[in-house]
N, C-alpha and C positions, 0 to 999 in steps of 0.2 A: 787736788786734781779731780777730776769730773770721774766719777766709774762708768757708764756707759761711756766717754769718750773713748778709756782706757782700754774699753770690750774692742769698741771699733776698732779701735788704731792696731789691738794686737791680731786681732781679724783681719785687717787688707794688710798687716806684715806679714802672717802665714801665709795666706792665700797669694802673695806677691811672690814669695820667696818659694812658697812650691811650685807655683807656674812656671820659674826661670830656673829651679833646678829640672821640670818635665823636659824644658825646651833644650837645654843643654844636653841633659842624658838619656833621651829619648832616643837620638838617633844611634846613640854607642849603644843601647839593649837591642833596637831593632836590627843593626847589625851583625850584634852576636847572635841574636835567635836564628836569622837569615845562615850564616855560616852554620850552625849547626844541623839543620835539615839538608836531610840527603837528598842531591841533585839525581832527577832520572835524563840522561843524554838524551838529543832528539837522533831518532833512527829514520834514514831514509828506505822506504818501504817500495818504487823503483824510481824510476827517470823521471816519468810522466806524472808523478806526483808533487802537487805544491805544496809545501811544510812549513807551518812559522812555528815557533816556540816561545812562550813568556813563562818561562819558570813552570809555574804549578800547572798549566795547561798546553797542550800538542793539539794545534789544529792542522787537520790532514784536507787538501782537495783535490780531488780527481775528475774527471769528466762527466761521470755520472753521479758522485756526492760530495758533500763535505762532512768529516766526522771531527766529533772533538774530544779528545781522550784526557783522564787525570796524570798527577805526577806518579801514581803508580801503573798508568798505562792501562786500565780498563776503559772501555768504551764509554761514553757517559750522555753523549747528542749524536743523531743522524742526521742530515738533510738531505732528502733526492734531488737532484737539478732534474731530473726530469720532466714532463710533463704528465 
């Protein structure tokens, strides 16, 4: 048998076979890493404030700004809506 064929062939079998164990177990590690980061709650700050949350960012907006805070809640963006 050929030795460069043999280099190939065992090259796109590794390279096959790690790509389909990534796609498989990819989502079960990202999962577990997901679960083990501490969640920070989103706190409403009063009434007349809008509040979304997506995990790692708190986006706050009020009449006069919108702020954007990390998961450990310091302030990180301001916008004025003013003029």
């Amino acid at each position: 048998m050929n030795e460069e064929r043999r280099k190939f062939l065992k090259i796109i079998l590794i390279g096959g076979t790690s790509f389909m164990v990534g796609k498989v177990l990819g989502p079960l590690f990202s999962k577990f890493l997901d679960d083990s980061q501490t969640k920070v709650g989103s706190k409403k700050e009063n009434s007349s404030n809008s509040e979304n949350s997506s995990g790692h960012f708190r986006v706050v907006e009020n009449k006069q700004m919108l702020s954007v805070y990390d998961a450990s809640g310091e302030e990180i963006f301001q916008i004025d809506k003013g003029a």
